[in-house]
N, C-alpha and C positions, 0 to 999 in steps of 0.2 A: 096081401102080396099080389103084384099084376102076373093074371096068369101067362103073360107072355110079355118079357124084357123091355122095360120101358126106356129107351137110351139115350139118345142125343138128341138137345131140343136148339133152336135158333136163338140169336138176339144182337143186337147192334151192340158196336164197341163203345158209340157214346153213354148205354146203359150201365155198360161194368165200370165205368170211369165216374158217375155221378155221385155227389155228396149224399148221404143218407138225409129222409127231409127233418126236418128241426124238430117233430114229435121222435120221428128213431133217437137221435141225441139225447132227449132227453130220457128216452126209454133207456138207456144206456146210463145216461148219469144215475138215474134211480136205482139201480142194480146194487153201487157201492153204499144204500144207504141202507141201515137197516135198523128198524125199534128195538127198545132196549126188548130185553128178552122175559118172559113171563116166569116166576118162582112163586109156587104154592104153599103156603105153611098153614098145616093145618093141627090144631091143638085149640084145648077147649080153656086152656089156662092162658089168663091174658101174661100175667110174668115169665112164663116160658115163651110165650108169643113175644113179648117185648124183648125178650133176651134172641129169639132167635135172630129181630130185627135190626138191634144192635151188629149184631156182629154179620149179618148179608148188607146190610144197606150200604158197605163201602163198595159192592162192587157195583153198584150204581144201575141197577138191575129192577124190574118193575116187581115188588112184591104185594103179591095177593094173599091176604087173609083170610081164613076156614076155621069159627071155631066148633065143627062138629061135619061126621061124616056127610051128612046130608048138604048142608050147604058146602064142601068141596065139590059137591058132586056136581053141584049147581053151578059155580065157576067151570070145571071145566066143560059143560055144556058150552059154555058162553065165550072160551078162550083158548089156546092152546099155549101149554107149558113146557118150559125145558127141562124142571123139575119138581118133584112132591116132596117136602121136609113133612111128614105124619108122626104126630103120636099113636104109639098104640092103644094107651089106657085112655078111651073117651064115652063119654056118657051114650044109650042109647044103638049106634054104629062106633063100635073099636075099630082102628087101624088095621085091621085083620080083614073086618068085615069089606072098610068100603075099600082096601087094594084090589080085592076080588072081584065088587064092581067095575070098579076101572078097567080091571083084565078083559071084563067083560065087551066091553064098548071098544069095536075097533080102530075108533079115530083115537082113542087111548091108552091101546093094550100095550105099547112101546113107550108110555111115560115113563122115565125113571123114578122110581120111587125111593128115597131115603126116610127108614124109618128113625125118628130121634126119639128114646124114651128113658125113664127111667125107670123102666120097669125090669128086673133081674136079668141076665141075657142068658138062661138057662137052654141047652141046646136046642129044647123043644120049640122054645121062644122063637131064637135064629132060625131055626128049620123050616117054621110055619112060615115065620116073612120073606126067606129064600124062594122058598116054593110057590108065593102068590107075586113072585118077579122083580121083589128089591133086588136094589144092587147094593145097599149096603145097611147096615144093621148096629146104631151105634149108640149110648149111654149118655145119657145129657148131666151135668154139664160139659159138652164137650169141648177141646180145646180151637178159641176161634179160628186160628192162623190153618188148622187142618179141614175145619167145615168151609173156611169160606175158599178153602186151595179143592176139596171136594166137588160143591155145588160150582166153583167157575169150570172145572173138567166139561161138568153137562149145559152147563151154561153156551162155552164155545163152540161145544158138538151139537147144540140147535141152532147156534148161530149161523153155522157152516152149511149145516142142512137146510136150514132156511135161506140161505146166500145162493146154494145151489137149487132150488127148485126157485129163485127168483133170477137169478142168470138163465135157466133153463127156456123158463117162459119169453121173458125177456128177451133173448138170443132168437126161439120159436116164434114169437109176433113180428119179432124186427125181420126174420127170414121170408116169415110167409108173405109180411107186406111185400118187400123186397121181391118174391118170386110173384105176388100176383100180378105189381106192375110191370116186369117184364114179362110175364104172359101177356098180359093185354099189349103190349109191343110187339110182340111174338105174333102174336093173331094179326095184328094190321098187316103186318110188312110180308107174313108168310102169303098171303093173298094175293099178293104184287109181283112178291121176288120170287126168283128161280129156287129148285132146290137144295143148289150149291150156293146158296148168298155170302154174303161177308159175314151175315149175322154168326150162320153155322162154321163160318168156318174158323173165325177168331173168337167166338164168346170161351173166354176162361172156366164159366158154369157147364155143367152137363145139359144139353136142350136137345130134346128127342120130341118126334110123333108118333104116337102108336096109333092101329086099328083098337076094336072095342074088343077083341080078344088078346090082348096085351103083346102084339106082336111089333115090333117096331116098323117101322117103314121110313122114316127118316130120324138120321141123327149128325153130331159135329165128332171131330176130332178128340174132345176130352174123354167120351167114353171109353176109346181106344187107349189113351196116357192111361187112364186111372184103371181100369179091371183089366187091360193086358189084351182082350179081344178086339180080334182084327172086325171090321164090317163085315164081313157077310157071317161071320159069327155070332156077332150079336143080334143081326137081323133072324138068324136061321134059331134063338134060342128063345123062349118065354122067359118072363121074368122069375116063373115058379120052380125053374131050373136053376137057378143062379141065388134064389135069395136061402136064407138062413132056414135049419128045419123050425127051429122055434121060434120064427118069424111068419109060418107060412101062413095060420090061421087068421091072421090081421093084414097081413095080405089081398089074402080072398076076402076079405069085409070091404077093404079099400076100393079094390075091384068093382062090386058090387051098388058100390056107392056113386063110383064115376058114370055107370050104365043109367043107374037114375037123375044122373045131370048132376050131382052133387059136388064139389069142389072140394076135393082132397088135399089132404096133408099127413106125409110118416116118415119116420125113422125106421131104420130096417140095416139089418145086415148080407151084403151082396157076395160071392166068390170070384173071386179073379182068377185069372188061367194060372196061377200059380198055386192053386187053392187054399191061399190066403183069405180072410175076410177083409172089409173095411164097410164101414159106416156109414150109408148113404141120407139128407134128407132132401124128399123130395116133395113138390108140389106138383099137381094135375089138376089141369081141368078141361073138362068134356064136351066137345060141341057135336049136341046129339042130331041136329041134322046132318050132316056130315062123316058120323060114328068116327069121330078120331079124339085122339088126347093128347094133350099138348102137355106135356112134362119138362119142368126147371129142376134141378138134380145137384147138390153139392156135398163134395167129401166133407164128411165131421169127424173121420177117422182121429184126431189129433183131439178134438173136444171130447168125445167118449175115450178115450185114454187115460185124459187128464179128470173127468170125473173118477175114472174105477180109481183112479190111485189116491185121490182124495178120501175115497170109499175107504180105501185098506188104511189110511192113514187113521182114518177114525173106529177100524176096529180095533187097531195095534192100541191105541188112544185107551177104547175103554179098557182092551185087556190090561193096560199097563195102571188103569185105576184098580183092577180087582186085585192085582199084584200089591200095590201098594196097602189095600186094607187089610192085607193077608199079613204083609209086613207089621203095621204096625200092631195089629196083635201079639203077633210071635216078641215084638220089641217090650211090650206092655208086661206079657208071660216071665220074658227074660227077666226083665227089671228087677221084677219080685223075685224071683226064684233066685239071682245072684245075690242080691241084699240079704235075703234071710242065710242063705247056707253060707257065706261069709263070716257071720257073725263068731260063728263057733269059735272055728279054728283063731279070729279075732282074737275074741275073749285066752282061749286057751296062751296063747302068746304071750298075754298082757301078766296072766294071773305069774305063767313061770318069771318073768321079767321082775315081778312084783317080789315072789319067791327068793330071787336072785339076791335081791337088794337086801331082804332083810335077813336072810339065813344066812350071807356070805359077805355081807357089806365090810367088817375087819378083816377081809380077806383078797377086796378086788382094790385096786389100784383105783385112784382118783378117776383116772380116763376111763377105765373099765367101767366106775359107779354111770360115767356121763353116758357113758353109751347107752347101761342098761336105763338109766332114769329117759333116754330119746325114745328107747322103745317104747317103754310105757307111756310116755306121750303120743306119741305118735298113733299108737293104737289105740289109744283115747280117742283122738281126733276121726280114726278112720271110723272106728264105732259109731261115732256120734252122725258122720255122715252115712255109713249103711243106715241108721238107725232112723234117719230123715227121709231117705230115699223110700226106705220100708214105708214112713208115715205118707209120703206121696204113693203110693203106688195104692196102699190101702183106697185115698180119698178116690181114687179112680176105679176103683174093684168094689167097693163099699157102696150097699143101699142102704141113704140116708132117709131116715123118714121125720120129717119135721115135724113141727107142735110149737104149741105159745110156752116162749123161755120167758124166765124172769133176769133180765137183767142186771139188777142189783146183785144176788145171789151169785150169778157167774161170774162176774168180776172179783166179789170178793175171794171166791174160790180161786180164783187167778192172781190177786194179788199175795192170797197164799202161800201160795205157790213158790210166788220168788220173793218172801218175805226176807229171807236172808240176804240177799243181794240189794234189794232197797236200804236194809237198814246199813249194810258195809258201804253204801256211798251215800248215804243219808241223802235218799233223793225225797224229793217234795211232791206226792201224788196227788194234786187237786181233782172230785169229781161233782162236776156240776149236777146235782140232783134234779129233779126225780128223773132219773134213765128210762125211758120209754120200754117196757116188751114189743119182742120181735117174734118174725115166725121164724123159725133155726133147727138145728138139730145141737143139741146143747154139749157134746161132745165134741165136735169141729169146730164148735163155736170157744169154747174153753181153749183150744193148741191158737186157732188163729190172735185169740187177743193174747196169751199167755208170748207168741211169737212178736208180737208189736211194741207189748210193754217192755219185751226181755232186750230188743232194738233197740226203743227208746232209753234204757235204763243203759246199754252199754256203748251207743257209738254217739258219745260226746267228749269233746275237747277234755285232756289229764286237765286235773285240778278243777273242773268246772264241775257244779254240782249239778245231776239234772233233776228236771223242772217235767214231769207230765200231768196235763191237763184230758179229762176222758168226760166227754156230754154226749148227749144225744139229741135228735131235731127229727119233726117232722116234715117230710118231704113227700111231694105228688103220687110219688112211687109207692111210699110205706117209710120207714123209717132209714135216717143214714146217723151212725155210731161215727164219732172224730175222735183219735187218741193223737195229741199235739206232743213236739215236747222242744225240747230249746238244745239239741244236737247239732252236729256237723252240718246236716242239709245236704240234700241231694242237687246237684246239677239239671234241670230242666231236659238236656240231653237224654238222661239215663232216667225217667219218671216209669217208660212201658219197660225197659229192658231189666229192672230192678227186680221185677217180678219173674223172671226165665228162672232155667235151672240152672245153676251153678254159677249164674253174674254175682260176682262180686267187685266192689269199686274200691275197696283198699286191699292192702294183704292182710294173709294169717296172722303176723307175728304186729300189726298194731293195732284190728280190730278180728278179733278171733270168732271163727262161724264156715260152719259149709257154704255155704252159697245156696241153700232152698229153703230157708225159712220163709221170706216174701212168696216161692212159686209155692209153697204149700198154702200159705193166706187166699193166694188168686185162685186155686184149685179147690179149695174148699168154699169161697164161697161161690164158686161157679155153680159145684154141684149141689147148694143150698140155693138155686137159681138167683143169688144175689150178685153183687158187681164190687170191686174195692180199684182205688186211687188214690193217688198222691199229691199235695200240693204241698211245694220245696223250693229250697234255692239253697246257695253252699254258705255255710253261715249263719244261715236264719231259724235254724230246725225244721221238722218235716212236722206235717201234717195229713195222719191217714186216715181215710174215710171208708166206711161199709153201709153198703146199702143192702137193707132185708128187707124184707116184705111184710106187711102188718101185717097180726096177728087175726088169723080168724074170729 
């Protein structure tokens, strides 16, 4: 801060009218450009790694690979990120260990960290990665459309950050050139011209001269518009009067620096006789024979505005992601906890409905039988659908722990299963042998196929007998299972949306079904870090594939 008010400096009108020179322009164009933005994932398992790239790589965003604490720690030496995706179970340094480092290092203690794992999220779990600075703490496989709506939140908020401290600079180079050359104008013409010149009297900029005790001694008219003081006010007051308190110590460095001949440049907060603040930046510099300082001065009152509200805008930003993870747990909780307690009173409906019909059937009235036989349908149906919803909620609450399945063996316990139904439509199951083993958890494995064949076996044309075909193939990845069969066919439109909860593409009453047998297939083999797909058209039958990971 100058210890004595630096105020009004000279400069010609042809200065403030000149075109910025063609390097500022360009300094200006590169402001709106910015690299894609840097994402971490770190896990020591390539399949979790490839799943998590799967589903970031759409937002087109630069990701960087870690598979183990030590080499993350390596990259961000080397780079700066907008976010960390970490496992916590890793060989050697756990997710635990290397967030700690990171905390540690303060070019990184404000990375955000998401931790993705499978490991149980028991409170202790959450606590520990709370307390070493995640901002979120979530169960793999987690749902894509939420991780990549998650990581774009922090993705934009280093965007922005980064946008700002390159406008910042940006704006800072392009001013100080800008001020140096009209100082060196300044200094010519002051030598010549009177005290009163045109320069001082028209320059729109603040152009002051001060002695080496920061007292002003000549200034123009703008200082007067912008802080409210008259001249001989601003002559009669130092600068260390007027600037901000938590400005003062950078001040006095400034100072300091122009006595040594140094060519200064700051941002500082000044009072105006209204004891308002506004925003000064200024340039100086010192001609120490002479002991004076030639000062170029502009409001950014309006540019420090516009950053603080940016500012707020990205705190509201993240509070309103913490909100959101807070939600969809409590949504997660709900799920389950409606689904199960429903059930009862369900059941209890259904059984007297049942009761009805058989203790009192020569006794109710045709319309009466119809009602009651609606209710017991009806509560079949809703049953079946809490009963789905229960089986989705499990796959998400559920630690899966894989192993080498036998494939052969699961299918036939799946065709088991619905051996009744095969034989009342006398469908045709061909299976290409020998089916491959996969790595699975053979209980999710068993609902997902038992859900595919029960598809295949019932959304086909009346009167058409179906036809499924089930092989298996090797693929780059590990293995991918196809159950085909010669059905209706799905429309190409509706290939990802088949998989939501509750999409259904006919009604109840000509192909009967909740609507989450498909998001259970996709849910479960997400969280067997596997993938499933469709290849369909309307007419042709469908063809679904699962991809699992070979078997250790």
């Amino acid at each position: 801060m100058l210890e004595h008010m630096i105020n009004n400096t000279t400069g010609t009108q042809e200065s403030l009218h000149r075109s910025p020179e063609p390097s500022q322009r360009n300094d200006v164009h590169k402001i709106s450009i910015l690299k894609k933005a840097n994402i971490l994932i770190v896990d020591d398992r390539a399949d979790k790694m490839l799943a998590l790239e799967a589903v970031l790589e759409h937002l087109g965003e630069n990701l960087v690979k870690a598979r183990s604490g030590k080499e993350a720690l390596k990259c961000l030496l080397q780079q700066e990120f907008a976010v960390i995706l970490m496992d916590v179970s890793m060989p050697d340094m756990d997710g635990f260990e290397t967030a700690a480092l990171i905390r540690k290092r303060q070019q990184t203690e404000d990375t955000p960290i998401i931790f993705v794992t499978s490991i149980s999220d028991t409170e202790n779990q959450i606590a520990r990665g709370y307390s070493l600075g995640a901002v979120d703490y979530i169960l793999t496989p987690i749902v894509p459309s939420v991780l990549q709506a998650k990581v774009s939140v922090f993705v934009q908020l280093f965007k922005k950050t980064e946008q700002i401290k390159i406008q910042a600079e940006q704006l800072r180079k392009i001013e100080e050139a800008e001020h140096q050359r009209k100082l060196a104008e300044t200094a010519d013409r002051l030598e010549r011209e009177t005290k009163r010149n045109r320069f001082f009297t028209l320059a729109v900029d603040m152009l002051a001269i001060a002695d080496f005790n920061g007292y002003i001694l000549q200034l123009n008219p703008s200082w007067e518009k912008i802080l409210g003081y008259s001249e001989s006010e601003l002559k009669a007051k130092s600068g260390i009067e007027l600037i901000h308190p938590e400005d003062h110590l950078q001040m006095i460095a400034q100072m300091e620096s122009l006595r040594a001949g140094k060519t200064c440049s700051f941002e500082g907060r000044y009072r105006r006789k209204d004891n308002s603040y506004c925003w000064l930046a200024w340039t100086a510099a010192p001609f120490a024979s002479e002991k004076l300082i030639y000062i170029f001065a502009r409001d950014i009152t309006a540019r420090k505005e516009a950053e603080e509200k940016i500012q707020k805008l990205n705190e509201e930003l993240q509070g309103r992601v913490s909100a959101l993870t807070e939600i969809n747990k409590e949504l997660e909780a709900f799920n389950y906890s409606i689904s199960h307690d429903m059930r009862a009173p369900l059941r209890s409906m259904q059984g007297f409905a049942r009761a009805l019909l058989e203790d009192s059937e020569n006794k109710l009235t045709p319309a009466s039988q119809d009602f009651a036989q609606r209710i017991v349908n009806s509560g079949r149906y809703m049953d079946n659908l809490l009963q789905d919803l229960l089986e989705y909620s499990r796959l998400s609450l559920m630690e899966l722990k894989l192993c080498n399945v036998d494939m052969e063996s699961i299918l036939n316990e799946v065709l088991v299963h619905v051996e009744n139904e095969i034989q009342s439509k006398k469908a045709e199951i061909i299976i290409k042998r020998p089916l491959l083993p996969v790595l699975s958890h053979s209980t999710t494995l068993k609902q997902i196929l038992s859900n595919l064949v029960s598809n295949a076996l019932k959304f086909v044309e009346p009167g058409k007998t179906p036809r499924i075909e089930i092989w298996s193939e090797q693929i780059p990845s590990g293995v991918r299972i196809h159950i085909q069969d010669n059905g209706i066919g799905i429309s190409p439109d509706y290939h990802e949306k088949v998989f939501g909860l509750f999409q259904r593409l006919h009604s109840s009453h000509t192909y009967p079904g909740t609507g989450i047998g498909l998001a259970i297939v996709r849910k479960g083999m997400e969280r067997m870090g596997g993938r499933v797909g469709v290849e369909s058209s309307p007419g042709n039958g469908s063809r679904f594939w699962l991809d699992h990971q070979d078997p250790a």
